[in-house]
N, CA, C and O atoms as a CHARMM CRD file, in Angstrom:
* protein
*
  372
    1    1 UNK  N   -122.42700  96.28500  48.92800 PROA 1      0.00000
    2    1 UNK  CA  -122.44500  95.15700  48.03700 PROA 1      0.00000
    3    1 UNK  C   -122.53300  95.67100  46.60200 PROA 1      0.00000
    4    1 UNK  O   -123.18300  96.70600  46.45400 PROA 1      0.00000
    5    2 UNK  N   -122.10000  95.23000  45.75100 PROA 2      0.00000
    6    2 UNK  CA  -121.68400  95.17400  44.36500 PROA 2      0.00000
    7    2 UNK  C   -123.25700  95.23000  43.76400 PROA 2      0.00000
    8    2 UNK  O   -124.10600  94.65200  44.44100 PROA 2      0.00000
    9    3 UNK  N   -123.49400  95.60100  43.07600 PROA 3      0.00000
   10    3 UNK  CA  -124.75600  95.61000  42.03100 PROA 3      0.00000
   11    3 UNK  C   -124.13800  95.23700  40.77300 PROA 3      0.00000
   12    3 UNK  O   -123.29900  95.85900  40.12100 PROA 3      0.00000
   13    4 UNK  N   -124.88300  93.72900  40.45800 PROA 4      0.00000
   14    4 UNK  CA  -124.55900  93.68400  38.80900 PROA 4      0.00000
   15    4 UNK  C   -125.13900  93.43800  38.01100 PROA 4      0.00000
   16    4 UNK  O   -125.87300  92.60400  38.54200 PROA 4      0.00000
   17    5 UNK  N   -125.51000  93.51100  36.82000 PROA 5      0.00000
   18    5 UNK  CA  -126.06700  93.57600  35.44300 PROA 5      0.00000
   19    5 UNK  C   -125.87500  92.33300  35.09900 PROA 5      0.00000
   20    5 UNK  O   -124.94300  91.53700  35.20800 PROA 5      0.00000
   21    6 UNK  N   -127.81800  92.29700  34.29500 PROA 6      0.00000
   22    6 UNK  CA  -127.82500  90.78100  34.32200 PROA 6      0.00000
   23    6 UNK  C   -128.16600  90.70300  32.49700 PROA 6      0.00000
   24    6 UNK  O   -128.55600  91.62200  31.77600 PROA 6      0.00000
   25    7 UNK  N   -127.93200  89.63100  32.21700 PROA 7      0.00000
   26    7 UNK  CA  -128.44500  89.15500  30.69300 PROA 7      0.00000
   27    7 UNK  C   -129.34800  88.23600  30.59000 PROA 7      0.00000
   28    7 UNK  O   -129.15100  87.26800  31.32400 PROA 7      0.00000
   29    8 UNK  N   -130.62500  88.18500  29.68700 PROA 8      0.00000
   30    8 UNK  CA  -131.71600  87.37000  29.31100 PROA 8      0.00000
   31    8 UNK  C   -131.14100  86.19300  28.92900 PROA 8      0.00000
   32    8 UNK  O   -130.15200  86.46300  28.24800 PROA 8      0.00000
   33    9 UNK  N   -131.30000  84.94200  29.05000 PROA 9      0.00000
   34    9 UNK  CA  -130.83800  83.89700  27.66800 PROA 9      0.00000
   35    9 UNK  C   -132.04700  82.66800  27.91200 PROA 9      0.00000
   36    9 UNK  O   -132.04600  81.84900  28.83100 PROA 9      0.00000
   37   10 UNK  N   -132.71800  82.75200  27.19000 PROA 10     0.00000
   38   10 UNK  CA  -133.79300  81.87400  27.11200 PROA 10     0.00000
   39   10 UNK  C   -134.92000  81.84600  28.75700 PROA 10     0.00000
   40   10 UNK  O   -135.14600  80.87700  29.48200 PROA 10     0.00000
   41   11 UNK  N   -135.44700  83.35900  28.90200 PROA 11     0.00000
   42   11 UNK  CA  -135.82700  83.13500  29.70400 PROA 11     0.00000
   43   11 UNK  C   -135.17500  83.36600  31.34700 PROA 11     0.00000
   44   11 UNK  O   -136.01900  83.65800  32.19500 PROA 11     0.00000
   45   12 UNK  N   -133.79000  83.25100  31.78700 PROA 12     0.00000
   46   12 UNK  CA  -133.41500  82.78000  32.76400 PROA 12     0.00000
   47   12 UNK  C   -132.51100  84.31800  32.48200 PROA 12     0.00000
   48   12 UNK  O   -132.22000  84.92400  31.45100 PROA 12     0.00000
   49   13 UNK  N   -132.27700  84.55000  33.79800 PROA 13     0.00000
   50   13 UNK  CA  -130.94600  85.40200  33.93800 PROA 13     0.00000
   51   13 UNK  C   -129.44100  85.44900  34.35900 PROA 13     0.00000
   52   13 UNK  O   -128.83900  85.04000  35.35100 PROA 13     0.00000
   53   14 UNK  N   -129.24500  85.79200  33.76600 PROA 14     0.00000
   54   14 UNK  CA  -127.44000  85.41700  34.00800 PROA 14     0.00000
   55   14 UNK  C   -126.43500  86.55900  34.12600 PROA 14     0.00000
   56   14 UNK  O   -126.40000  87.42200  33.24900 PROA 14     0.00000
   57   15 UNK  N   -125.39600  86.60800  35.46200 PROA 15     0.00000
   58   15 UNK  CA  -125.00000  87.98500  35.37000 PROA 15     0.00000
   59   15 UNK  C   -124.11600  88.44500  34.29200 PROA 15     0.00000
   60   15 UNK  O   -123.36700  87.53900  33.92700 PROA 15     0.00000
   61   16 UNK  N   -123.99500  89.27100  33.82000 PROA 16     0.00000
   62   16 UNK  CA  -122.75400  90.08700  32.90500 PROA 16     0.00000
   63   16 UNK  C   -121.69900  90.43500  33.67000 PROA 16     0.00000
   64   16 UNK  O   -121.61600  91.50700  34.27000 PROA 16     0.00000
   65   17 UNK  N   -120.63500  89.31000  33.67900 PROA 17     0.00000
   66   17 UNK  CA  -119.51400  89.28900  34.19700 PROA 17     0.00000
   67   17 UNK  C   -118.61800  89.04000  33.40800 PROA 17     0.00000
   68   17 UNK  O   -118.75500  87.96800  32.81900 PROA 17     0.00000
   69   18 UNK  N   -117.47500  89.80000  33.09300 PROA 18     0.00000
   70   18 UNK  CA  -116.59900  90.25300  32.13600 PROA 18     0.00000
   71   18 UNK  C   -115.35700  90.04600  32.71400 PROA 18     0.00000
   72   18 UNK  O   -115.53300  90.17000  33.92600 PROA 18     0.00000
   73   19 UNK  N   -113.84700  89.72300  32.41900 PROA 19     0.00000
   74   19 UNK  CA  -113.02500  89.77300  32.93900 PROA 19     0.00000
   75   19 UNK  C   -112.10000  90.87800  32.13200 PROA 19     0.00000
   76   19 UNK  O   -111.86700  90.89700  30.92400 PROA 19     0.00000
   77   20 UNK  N   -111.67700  91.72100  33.06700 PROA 20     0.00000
   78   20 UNK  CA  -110.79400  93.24100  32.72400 PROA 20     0.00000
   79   20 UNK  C   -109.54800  93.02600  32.65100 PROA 20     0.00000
   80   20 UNK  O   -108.68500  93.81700  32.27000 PROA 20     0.00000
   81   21 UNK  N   -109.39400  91.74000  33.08500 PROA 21     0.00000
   82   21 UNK  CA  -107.78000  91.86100  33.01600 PROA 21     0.00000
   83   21 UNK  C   -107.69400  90.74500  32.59600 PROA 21     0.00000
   84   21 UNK  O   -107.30700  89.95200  33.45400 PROA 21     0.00000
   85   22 UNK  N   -107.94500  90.19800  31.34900 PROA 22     0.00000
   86   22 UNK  CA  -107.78400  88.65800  30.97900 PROA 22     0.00000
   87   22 UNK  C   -106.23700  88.85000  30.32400 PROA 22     0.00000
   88   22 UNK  O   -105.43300  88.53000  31.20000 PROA 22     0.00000
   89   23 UNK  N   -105.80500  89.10500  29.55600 PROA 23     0.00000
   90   23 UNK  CA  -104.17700  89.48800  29.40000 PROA 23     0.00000
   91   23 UNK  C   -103.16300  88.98100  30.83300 PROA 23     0.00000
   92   23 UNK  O   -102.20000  88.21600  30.79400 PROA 23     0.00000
   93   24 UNK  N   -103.65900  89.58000  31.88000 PROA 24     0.00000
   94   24 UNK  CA  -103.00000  89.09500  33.28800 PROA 24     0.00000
   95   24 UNK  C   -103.49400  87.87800  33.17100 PROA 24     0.00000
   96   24 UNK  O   -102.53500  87.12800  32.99300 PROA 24     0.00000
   97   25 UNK  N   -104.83200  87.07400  33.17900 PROA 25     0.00000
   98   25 UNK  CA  -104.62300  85.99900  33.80200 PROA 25     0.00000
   99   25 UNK  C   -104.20600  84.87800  32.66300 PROA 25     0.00000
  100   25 UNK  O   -104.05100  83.71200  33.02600 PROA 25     0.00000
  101   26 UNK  N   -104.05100  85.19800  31.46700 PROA 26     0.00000
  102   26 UNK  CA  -103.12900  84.00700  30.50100 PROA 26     0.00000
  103   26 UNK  C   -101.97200  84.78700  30.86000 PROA 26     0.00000
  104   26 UNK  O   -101.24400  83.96700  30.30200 PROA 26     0.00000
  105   27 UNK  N   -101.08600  85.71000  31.32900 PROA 27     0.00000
  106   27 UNK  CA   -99.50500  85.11100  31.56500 PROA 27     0.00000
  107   27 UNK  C    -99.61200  85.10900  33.11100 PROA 27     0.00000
  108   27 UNK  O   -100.28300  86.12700  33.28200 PROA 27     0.00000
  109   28 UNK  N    -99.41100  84.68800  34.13400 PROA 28     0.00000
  110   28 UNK  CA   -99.42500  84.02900  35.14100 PROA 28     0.00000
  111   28 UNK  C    -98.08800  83.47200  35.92800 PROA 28     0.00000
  112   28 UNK  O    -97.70600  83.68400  37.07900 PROA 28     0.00000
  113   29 UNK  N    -97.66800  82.88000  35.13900 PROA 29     0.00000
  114   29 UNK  CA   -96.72500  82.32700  35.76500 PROA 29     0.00000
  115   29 UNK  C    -97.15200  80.91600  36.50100 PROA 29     0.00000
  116   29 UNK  O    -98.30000  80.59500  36.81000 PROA 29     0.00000
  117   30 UNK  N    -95.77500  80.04300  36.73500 PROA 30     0.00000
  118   30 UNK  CA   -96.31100  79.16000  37.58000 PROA 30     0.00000
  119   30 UNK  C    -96.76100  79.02100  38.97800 PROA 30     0.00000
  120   30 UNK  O    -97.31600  78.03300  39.45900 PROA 30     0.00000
  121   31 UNK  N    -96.50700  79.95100  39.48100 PROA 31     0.00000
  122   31 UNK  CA   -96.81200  80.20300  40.77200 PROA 31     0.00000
  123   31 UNK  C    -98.30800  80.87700  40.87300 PROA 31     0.00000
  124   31 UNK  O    -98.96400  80.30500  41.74400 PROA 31     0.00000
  125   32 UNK  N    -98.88000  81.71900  40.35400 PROA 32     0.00000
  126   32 UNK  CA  -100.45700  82.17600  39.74700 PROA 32     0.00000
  127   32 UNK  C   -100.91700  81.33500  38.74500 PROA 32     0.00000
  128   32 UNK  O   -102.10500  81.46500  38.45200 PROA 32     0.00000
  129   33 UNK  N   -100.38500  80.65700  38.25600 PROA 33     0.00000
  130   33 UNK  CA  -101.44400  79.02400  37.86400 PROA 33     0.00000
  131   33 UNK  C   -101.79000  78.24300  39.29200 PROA 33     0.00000
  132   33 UNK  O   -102.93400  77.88100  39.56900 PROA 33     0.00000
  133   34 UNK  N   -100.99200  78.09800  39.89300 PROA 34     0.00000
  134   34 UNK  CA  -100.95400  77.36000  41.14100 PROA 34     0.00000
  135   34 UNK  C   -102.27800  77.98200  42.28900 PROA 34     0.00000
  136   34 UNK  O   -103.30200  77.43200  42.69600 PROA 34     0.00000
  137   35 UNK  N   -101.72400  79.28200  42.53500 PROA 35     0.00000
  138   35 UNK  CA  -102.83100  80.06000  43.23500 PROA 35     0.00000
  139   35 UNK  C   -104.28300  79.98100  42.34100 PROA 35     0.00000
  140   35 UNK  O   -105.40400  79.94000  42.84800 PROA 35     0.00000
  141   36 UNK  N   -104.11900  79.97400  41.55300 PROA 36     0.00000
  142   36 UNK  CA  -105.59200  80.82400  40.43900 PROA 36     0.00000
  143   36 UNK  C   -106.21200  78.91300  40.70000 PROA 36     0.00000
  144   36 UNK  O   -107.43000  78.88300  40.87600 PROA 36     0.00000
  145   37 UNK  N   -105.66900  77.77700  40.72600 PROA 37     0.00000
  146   37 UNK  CA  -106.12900  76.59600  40.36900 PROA 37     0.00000
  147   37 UNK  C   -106.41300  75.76300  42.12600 PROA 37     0.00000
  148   37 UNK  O   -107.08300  74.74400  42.29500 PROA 37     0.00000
  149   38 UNK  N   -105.74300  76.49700  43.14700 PROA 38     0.00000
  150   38 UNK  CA  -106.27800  76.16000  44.56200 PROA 38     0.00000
  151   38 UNK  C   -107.52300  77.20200  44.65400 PROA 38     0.00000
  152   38 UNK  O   -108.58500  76.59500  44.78900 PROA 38     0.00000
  153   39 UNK  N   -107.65200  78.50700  44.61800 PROA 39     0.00000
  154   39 UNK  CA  -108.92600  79.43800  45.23600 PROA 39     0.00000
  155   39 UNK  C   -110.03500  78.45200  43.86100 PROA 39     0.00000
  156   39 UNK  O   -111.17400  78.19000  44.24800 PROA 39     0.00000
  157   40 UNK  N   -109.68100  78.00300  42.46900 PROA 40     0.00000
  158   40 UNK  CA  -111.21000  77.74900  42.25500 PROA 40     0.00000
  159   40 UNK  C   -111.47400  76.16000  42.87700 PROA 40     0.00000
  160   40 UNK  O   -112.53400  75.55700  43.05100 PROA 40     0.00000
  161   41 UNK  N   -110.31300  75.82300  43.08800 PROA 41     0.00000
  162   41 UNK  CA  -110.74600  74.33000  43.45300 PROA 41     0.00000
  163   41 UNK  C   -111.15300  73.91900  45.02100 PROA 41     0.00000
  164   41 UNK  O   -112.01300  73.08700  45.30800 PROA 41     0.00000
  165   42 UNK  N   -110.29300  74.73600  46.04000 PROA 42     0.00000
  166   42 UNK  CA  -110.54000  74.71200  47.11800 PROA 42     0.00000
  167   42 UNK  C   -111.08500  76.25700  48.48400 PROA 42     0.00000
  168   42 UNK  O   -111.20000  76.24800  49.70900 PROA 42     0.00000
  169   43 UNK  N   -111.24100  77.14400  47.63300 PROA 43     0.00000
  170   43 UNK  CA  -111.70000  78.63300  48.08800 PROA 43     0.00000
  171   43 UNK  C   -112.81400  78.88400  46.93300 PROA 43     0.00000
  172   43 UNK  O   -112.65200  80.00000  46.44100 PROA 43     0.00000
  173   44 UNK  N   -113.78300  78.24600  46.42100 PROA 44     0.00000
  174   44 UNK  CA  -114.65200  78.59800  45.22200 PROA 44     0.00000
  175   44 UNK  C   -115.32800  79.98300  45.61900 PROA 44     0.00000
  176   44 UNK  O   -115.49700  80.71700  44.64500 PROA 44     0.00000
  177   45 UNK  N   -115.80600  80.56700  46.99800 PROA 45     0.00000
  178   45 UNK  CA  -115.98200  81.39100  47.92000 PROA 45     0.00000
  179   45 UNK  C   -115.02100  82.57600  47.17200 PROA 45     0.00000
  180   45 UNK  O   -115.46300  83.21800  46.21900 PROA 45     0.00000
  181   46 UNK  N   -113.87000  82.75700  47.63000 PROA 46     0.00000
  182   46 UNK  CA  -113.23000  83.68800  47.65200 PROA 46     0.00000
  183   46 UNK  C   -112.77400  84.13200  46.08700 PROA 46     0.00000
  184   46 UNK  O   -112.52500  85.23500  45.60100 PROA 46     0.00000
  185   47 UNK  N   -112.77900  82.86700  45.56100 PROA 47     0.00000
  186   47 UNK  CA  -112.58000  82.85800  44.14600 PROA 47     0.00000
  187   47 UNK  C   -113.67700  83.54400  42.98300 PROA 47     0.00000
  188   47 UNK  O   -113.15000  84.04100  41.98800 PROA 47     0.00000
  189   48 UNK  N   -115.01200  83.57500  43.07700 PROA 48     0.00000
  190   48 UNK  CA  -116.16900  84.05500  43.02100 PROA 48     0.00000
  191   48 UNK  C   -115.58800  85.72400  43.41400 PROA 48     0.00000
  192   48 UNK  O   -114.89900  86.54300  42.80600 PROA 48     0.00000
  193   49 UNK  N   -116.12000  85.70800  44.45400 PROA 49     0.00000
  194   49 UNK  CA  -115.60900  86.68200  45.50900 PROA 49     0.00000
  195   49 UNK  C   -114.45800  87.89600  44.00700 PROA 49     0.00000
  196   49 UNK  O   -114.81500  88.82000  43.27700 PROA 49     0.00000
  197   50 UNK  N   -113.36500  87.32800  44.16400 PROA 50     0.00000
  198   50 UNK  CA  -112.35700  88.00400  43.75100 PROA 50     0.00000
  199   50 UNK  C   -112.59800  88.53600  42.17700 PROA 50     0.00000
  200   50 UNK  O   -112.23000  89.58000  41.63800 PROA 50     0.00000
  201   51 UNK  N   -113.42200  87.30800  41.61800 PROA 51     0.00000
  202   51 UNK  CA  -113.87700  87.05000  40.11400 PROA 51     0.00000
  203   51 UNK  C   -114.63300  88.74400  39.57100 PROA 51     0.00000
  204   51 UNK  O   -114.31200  89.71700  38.89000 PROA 51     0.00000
  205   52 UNK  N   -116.04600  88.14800  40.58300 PROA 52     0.00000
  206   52 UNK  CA  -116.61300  89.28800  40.25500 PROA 52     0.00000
  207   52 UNK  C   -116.76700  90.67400  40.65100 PROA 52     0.00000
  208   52 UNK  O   -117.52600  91.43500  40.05100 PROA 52     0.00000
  209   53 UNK  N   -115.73800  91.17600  42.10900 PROA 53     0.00000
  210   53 UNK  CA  -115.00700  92.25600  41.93500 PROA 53     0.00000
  211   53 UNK  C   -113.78600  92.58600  41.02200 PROA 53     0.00000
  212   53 UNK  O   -113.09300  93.56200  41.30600 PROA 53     0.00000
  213   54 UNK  N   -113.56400  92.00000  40.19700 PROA 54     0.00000
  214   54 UNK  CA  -112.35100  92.39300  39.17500 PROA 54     0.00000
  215   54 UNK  C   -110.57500  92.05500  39.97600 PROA 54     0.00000
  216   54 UNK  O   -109.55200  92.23600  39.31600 PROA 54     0.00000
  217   55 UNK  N   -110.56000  91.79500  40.75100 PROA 55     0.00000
  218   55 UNK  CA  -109.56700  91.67900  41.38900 PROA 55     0.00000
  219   55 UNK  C   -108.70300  90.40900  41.19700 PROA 55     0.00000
  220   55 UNK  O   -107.54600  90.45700  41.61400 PROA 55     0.00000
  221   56 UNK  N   -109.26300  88.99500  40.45900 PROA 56     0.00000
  222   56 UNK  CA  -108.81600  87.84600  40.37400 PROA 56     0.00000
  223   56 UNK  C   -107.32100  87.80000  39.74300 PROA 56     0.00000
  224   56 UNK  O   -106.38200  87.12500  40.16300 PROA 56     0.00000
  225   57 UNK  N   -107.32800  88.73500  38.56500 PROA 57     0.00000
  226   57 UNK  CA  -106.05200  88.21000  38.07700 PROA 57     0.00000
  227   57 UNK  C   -104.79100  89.13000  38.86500 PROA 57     0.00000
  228   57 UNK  O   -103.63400  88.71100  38.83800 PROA 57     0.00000
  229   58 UNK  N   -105.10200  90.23400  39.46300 PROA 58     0.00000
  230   58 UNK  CA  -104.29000  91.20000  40.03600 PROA 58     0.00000
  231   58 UNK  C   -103.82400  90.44200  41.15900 PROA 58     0.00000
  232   58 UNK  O   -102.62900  90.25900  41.39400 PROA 58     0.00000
  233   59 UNK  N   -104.91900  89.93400  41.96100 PROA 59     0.00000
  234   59 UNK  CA  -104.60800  89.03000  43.40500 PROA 59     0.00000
  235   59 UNK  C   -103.45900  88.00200  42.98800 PROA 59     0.00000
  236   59 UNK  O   -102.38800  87.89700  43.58600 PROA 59     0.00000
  237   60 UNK  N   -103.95500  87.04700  41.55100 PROA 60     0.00000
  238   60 UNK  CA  -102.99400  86.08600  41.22600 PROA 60     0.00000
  239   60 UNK  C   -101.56300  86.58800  40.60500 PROA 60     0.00000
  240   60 UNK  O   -100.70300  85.72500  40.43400 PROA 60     0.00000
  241   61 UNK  N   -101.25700  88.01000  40.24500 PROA 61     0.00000
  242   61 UNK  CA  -100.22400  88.32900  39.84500 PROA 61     0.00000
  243   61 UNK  C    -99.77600  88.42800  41.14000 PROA 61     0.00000
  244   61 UNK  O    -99.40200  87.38100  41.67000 PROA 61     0.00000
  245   62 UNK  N    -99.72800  89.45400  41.77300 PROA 62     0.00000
  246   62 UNK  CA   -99.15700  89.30400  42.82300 PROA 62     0.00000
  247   62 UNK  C    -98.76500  88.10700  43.82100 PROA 62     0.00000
  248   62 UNK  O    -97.86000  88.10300  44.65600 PROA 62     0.00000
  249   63 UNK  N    -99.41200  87.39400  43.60600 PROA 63     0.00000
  250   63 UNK  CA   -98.84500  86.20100  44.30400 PROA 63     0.00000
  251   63 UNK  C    -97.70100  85.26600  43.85100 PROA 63     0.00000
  252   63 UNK  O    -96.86100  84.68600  44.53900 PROA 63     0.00000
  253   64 UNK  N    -97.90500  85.27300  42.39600 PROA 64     0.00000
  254   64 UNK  CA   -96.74700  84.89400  41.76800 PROA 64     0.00000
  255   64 UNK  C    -95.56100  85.76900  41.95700 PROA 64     0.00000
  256   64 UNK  O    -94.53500  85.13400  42.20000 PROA 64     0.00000
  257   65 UNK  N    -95.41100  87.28000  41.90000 PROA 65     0.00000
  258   65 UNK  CA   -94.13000  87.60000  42.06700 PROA 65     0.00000
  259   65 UNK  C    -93.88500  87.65200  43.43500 PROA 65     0.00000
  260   65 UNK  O    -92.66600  87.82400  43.44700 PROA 65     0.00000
  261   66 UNK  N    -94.24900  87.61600  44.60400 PROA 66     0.00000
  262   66 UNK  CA   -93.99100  87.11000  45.59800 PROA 66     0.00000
  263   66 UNK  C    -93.58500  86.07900  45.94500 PROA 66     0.00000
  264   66 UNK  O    -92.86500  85.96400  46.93700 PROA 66     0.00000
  265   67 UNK  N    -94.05800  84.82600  45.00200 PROA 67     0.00000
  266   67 UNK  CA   -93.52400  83.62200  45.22600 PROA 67     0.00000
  267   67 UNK  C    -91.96600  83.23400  44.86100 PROA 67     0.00000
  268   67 UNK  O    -91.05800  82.62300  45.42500 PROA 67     0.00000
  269   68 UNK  N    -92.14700  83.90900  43.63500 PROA 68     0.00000
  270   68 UNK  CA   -91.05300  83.87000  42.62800 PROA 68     0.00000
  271   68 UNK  C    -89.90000  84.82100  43.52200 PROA 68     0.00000
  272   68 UNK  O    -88.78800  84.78900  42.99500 PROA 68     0.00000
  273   69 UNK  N    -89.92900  85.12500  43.98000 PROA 69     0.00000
  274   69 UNK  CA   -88.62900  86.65600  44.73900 PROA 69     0.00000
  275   69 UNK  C    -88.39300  85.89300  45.94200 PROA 69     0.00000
  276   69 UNK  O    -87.37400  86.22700  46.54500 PROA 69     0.00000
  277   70 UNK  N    -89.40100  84.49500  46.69600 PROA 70     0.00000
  278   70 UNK  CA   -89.24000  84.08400  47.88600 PROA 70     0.00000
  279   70 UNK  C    -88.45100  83.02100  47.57200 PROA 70     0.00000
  280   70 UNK  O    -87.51300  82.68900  48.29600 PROA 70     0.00000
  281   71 UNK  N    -88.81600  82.29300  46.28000 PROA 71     0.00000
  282   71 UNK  CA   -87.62300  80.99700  45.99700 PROA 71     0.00000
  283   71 UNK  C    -86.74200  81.58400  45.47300 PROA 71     0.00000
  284   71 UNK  O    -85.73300  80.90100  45.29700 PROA 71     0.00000
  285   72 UNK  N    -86.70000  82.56900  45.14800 PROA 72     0.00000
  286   72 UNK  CA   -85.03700  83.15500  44.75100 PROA 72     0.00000
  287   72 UNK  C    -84.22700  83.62900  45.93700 PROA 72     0.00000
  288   72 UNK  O    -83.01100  83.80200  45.84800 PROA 72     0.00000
  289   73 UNK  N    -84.84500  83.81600  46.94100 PROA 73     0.00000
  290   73 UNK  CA   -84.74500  84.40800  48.30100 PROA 73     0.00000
  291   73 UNK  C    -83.90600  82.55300  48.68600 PROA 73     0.00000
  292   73 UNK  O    -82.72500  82.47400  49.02400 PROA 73     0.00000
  293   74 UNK  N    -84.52700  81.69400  48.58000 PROA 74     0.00000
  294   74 UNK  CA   -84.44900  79.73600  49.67700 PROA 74     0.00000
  295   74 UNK  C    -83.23100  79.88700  48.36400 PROA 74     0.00000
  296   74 UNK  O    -82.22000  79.29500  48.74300 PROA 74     0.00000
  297   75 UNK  N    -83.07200  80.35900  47.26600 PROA 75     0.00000
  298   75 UNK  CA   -81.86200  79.15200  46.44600 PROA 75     0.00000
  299   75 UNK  C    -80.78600  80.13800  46.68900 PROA 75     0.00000
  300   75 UNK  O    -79.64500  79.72100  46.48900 PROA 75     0.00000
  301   76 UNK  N    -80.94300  81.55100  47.14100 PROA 76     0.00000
  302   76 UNK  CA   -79.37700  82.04100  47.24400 PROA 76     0.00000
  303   76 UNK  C    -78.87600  81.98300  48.59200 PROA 76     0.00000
  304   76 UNK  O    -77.70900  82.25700  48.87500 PROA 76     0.00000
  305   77 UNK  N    -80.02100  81.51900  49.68500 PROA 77     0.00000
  306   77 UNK  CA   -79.50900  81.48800  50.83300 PROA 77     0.00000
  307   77 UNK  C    -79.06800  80.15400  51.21900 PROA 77     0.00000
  308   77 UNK  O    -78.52600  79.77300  52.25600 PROA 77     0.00000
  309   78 UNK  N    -79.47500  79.41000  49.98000 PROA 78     0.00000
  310   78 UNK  CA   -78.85800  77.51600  50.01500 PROA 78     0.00000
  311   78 UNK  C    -77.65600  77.67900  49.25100 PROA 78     0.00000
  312   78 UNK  O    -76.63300  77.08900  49.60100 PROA 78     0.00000
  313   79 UNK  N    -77.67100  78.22000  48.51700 PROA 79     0.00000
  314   79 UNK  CA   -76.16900  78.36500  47.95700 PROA 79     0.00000
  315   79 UNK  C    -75.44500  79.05200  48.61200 PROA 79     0.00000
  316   79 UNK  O    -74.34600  79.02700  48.05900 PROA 79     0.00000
  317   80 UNK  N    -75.41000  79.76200  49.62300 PROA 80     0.00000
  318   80 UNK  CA   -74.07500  80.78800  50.87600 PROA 80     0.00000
  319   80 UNK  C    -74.27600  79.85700  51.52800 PROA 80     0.00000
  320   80 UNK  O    -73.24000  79.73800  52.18200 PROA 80     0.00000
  321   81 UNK  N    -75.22600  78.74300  51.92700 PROA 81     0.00000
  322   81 UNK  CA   -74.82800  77.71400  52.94300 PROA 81     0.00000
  323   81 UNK  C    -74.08900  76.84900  52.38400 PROA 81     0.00000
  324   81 UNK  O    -72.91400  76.81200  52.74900 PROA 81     0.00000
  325   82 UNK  N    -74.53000  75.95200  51.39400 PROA 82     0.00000
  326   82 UNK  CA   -74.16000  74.79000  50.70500 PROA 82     0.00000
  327   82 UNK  C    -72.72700  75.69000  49.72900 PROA 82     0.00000
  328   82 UNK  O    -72.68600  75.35500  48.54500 PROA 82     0.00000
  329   83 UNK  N    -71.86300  76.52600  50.08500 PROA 83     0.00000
  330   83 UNK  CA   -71.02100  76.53000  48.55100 PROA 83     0.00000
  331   83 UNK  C    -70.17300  75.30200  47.94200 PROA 83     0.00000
  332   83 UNK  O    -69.59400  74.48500  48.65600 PROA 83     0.00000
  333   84 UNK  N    -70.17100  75.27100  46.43600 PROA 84     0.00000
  334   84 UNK  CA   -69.51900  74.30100  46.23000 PROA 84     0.00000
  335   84 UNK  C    -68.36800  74.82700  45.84300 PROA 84     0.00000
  336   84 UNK  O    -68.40500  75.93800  45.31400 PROA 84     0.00000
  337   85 UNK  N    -67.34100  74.28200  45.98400 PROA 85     0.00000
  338   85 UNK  CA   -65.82700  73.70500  45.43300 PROA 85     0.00000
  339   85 UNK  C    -65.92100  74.14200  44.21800 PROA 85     0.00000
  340   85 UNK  O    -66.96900  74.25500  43.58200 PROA 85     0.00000
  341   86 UNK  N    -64.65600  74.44700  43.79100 PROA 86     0.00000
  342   86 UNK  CA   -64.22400  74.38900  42.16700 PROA 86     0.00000
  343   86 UNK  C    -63.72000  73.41200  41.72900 PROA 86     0.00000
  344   86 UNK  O    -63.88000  72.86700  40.63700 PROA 86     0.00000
  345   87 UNK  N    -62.90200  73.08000  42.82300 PROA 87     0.00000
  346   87 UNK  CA   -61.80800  71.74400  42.70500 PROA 87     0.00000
  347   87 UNK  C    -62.05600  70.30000  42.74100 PROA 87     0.00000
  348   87 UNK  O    -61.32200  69.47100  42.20400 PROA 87     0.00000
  349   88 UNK  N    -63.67400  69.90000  43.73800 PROA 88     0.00000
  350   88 UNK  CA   -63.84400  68.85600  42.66200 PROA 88     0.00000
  351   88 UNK  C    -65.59200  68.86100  42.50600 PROA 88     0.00000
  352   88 UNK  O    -66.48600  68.06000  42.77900 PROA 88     0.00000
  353   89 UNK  N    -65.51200  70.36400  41.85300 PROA 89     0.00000
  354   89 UNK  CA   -66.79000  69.80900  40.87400 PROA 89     0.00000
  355   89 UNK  C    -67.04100  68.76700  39.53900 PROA 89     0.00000
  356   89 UNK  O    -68.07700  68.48000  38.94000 PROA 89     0.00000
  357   90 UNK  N    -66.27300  68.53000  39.43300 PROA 90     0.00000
  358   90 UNK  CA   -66.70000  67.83500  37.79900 PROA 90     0.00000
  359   90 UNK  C    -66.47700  65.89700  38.73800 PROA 90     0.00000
  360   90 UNK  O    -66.85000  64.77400  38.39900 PROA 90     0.00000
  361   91 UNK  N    -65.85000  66.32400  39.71600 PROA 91     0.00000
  362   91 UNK  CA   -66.00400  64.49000  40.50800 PROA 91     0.00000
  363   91 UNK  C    -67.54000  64.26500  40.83500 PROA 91     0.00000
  364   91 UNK  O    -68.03300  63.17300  40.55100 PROA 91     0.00000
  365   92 UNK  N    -68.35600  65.30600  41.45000 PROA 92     0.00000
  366   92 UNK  CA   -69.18100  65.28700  41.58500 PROA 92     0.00000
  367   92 UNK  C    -70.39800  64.85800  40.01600 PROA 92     0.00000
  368   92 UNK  O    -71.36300  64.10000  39.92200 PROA 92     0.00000
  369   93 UNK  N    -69.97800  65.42300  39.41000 PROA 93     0.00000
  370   93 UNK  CA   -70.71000  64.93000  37.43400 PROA 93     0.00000
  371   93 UNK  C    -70.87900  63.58700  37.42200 PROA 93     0.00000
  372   93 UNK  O    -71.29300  63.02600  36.40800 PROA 93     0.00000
């Protein structure tokens, strides 16, 4: 288990928890907004968890470019299914 360093503030203690990779977690992407805004809303556990081992914004990068490479993965394999026409695209407009 993690040992962490705590700070005084009127009496009470509070841990010294720092985020190392705050740069990662303001660019994100929409897909690691998405993740980063389900683990605190519905995993507060794991989210904690990830927070104060340093791992939060790394976990949420990665999930975004995974996400992002998987819908690029569903729109080129909908487009070799679905191809459209040249001839009457603009009927379709």
């Amino acid at each position: 288990m993690a040992e962490l360093a705590y700070m005084e503030i009127n009496g009470l203690l509070y841990p010294d928890i720092k985020i190392d990779d705050e740069e990662l977690l303001n660019d994100l992407g929409k897909y690691g907004e998405l993740r980063l805004k389900y683990l605190y809303e519905h995993k507060p556990k794991v989210y904690s968890e990830l927070l104060i081992m340093g791992k939060l914004a790394q976990h949420c990068t990665e999930i975004s470019k995974v996400a992002f490479e998987r819908s690029e993965q569903i729109q080129l394999a909908y487009l070799e299914a679905h191809s459209i026409s040249t001839e009457d695209f603009w009927e379709r407009m």
